[in-house]
Phi, psi and omega in degrees: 000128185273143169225115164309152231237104178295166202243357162187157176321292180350286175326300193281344180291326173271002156290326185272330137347299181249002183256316183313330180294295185299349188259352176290317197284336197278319192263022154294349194287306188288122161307310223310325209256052155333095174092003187250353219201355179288012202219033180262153182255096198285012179217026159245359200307325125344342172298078171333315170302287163344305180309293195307343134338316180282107186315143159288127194252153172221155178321313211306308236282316181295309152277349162307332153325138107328151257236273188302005095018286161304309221267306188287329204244350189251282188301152182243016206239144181286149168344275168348324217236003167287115164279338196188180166199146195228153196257113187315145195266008167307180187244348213233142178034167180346119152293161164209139225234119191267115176291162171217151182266174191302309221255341161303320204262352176288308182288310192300335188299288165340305148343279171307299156276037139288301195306344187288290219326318204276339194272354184093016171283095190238176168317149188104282161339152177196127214240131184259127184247123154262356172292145187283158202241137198137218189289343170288119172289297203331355197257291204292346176281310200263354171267318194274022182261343198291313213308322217282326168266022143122329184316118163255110233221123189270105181271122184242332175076198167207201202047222207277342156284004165228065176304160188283015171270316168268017177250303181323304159320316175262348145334288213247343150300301197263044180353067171279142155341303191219154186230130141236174213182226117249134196319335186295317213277299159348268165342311184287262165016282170314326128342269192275034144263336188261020160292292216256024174070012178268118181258094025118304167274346136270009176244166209304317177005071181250344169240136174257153184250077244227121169223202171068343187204153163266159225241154085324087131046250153347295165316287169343291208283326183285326194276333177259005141305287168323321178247320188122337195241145181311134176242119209229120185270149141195187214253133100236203161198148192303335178275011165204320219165164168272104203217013165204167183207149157274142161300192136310337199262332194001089135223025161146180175284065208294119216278123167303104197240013155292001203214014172175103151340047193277157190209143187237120226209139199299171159313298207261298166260033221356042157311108172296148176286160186243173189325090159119020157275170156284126210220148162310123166280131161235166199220131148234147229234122160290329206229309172278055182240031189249001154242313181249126178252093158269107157242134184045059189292159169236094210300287163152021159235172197260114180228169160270147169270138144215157186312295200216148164293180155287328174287143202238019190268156177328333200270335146330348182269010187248174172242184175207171179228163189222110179335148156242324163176163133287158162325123172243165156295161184199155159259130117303101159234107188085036177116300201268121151288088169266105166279108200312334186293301177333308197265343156291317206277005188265319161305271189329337174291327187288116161304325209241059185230105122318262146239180192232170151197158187216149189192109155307110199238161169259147186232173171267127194067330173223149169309131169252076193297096174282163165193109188265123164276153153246103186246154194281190194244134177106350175276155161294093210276325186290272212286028181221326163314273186322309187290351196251356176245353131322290196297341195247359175298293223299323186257339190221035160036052182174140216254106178276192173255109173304116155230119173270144188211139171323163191283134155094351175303313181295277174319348148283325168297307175299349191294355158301324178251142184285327157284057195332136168247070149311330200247105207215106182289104151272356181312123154272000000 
């Protein structure tokens, strides 16, 4: 099923209208919002105030549920009309697997070929997929939306049924157009390829396609270093979708917002915000509620809104958000708050930085923050060694213990996660 691209704001205001009605009525269905929902008004919902009525759902609320629980008191879908079920995509507690139905799983496809459409991946194109494949949706999903626009796709998958030594491999057999993936694993790929003398930015490769982590800047510039290729981030999430892409313009996410409500909203009062301040982002899925009617989800990042874009092609009828930052992990050591996404993107800036791992150790009497280097061939490593230890005295005020270990080591060591673990607390 093809779903056209509405041709104007108006067009999406009356989808969202008129849809918003249905995601009120769908979780009216679910015991989970008994008494929640009785005092909305369903035919103000245009209203702002009105809306905003409607209670905030957050992940704590949804695992405090029992496994059957969810299943009796959340989902509405009858058996019969169930297709599938995708594994909620946090990292953190109880996971949980939200079925979706025929007719959900029709909008999400769409959903996911929009991201070819708007980065330009058409017919012709032949695309090596490395997201993993199974209950995590994003990898199997995003091969079968291809099919209907011509995209021809190497289901390759990731872990222990693809090691990355055989991704490499199919890299330079099947010479595909665009390799997608999560940006770490890119990176990684890339390492041990030029570990093994493969150069990776000589090869057909021109565009990657990236979800699941934030793109950093820094990041960006390594992966299109590395590969040779245009780098097009995007958004989803298991509760509703693949729901945003970058233009040509990567200048931010452009949110379908015929297929998912959004409101970016303070922290602190849930108030909305206005435009290009930093805000929660919630969502609510117009179209894919016919078994979990997430409504007024609180996806749990912090983004900016705008209106309009760079782009002046269809996709321009969308608005877009732009990452302001995620929850991150951080090390305490001596005092100091090393955060990690920071201290990647602080790295990852250094031209003659392969890769890293960084790791909090117990030292005697003081805490030790290491960090084993990879430098690219041809650097000085004792004197490329000293500046990064410098470098990182000057910006985070702690001086680590530098350990250089040959190209490609590190990438044998991550090649167990799909996800390099760059960060690692050894402290007891």
């Amino acid at each position: 099923m093809t779903i056209p691209l509405p041709e104007s704001r108006d067009e999406i205001r009356r989808i969202q209208s008129a849809r918003k009605k249905v995601a009120v009525a769908n979780a009216k269905r679910a015991p989970f919002f008994k008494g929640k929902l009785d005092h909305i008004d369903i035919d103000r919902l245009d209203d702002g105030d009105e809306w905003r009525k409607i209670p905030i759902l957050d992940k704590e609320a949804l695992r405090a549920l029992p496994p059957k629980a969810f299943y009796d008191q959340f989902c509405i879908a009858p058996a019969g009309t169930i297709a599938e079920f995708w594994r909620s995509g946090g990292q953190t507690g109880r996971p949980l697997f939200y079925p979706r139905t025929f007719e959900d799983i029709a909008y999400a496809m769409e959903g996911f070929a929009r991201t070819f459409r708007i980065a330009g991946v058409g017919r012709g194109d032949v695309v090596h997929n490395s997201f993993p494949l199974g209950v995590h949706p994003a990898g199997h999903m995003w091969a079968r939306s291809a099919f209907d626009d011509g995209i021809g796709v190497n289901w390759v998958g990731a872990g222990a049924a693809a090691p990355s030594a055989i991704q490499i491999q199919l890299l330079d057999l099947m010479a595909p157009t665009c390799w997608m993936g999560m940006s770490s694993y890119g990176i990684h790929l890339a390492n041990l390829a030029e570990a093994e003398g493969i150069d990776l930015a000589a090869g057909s490769v021109e565009k990657v396609l990236c979800t699941a982590e934030p793109l950093s800047a820094a990041k960006r510039a390594k992966l299109e270093r590395m590969w040779g290729a245009e780098v097009f981030d995007n958004y989803g999430m298991t509760e509703c979708m693949m729901m945003a892409g970058e233009s040509e313009c990567h200048d931010g996410l452009h949110i379908w917002t015929d297929f998912a409500f959004i409101e970016v909203l303070d922290e602190a009062t849930l108030e909305p915000v206005a435009e290009g301040e930093p805000g929660l982002l919630v969502m609510t899925s117009l179209f894919t509620n016919n078994a979990t009617p997430f409504l007024r989800w609180n996806a749990g990042d912090i983004v900016t809104y705008h209106e309009h874009g760079e782009t002046t092609g269809p996709y321009a009828v969308f608005p877009l958000i732009r990452h302001a930052h995620r929850t991150a992990g951080f090390f305490k050591v001596r005092g100091v708050n090393i955060t990690h996404s920071e201290f990647e993107d602080f790295m990852f800036a250094m031209t003659d930085i392969g890769d890293f791992k960084a790791e909090a150790l117990d030292g005697d009497g003081l805490d030790i923050f290491r960090v084993t280097v990879e430098f690219v061939g041809g650097t000085d490593a004792g004197q490329a060694a000293g500046a990064v230890a410098e470098k990182t005295r000057i910006t985070f005020g702690l001086t680590p213990d530098i350990v250089v270990v040959d190209r490609g080591t590190l990438a044998a060591e991550f090649e167990k996660s799909v996800k390099a673990p760059r960060f690692a607390d050894r402290r007891t």
